[in-house]
N, C-alpha and C positions, 0 to 999 in steps of 0.2 A: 630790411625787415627780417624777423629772426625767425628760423623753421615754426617756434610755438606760437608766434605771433600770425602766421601767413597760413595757418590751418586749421579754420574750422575743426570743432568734434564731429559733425556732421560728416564730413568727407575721411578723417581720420577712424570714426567708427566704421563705415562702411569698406575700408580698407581693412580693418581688422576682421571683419565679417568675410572677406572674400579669401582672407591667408588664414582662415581657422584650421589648424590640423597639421599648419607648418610648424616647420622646426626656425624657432627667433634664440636671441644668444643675450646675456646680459653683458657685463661687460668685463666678468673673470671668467666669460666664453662659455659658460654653465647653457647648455639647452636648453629650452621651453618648449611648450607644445599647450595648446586652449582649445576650447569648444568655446563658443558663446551661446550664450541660453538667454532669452529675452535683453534686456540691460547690463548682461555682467558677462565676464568669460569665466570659465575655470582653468586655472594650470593645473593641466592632468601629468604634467611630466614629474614632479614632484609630489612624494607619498600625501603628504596634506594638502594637497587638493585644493590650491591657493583661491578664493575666491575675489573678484577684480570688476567694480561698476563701472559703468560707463562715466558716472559721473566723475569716479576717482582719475579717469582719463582725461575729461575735462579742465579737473582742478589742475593735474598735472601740465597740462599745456600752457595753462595761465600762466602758472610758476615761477617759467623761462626758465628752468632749470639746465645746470651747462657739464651735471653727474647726477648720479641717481640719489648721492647724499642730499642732494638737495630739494627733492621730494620728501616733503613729510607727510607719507603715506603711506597706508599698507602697500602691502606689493609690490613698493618703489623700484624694485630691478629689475622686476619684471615689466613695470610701467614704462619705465627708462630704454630696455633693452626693444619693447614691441614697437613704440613711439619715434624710434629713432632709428628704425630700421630705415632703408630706404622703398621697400616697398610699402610703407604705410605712409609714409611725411609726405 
């Protein structure tokens, strides 16, 4: 079974809720940093202030996506980089 397959949003969000304020990396090593606020986080590491729902973490996990190109979503690097981290999967 594949990491997207084998993880709930449920457990996947709640992992994102407990690494809020770390530093995550996409995958040209670019840093992140989020606050979550009710259903969404923000990337505050970046000037605009990327906005990111939960739901778009869900759609992401569906995907199966195997890079971030293949996410057709806003935020997809950051989706990709937070998702795949090993403290969230």
């Amino acid at each position: 079974m594949s990491l997207w397959k084998s993880n709930n949003i449920d457990k996947v969000w709640a992992n994102i809720c407990k690494y809020e304020g770390e530093a995550f990396y996409t995958v040209t090593n670019k840093e992140i940093k989020y606050v979550v606020k009710d259903n969404y986080i923000i990337v505050v590491s970046i000037p605009s202030h990327t906005r990111i729902s939960k739901t778009n973490f869900e759609k992401a996990l569906e995907m199966n996506a195997s890079k971030p190109s293949e996410i057709n979503l806003r935020g997809r690097a950051y989706i990709y980089g937070i998702i795949t981290d090993s403290r969230i999967k």
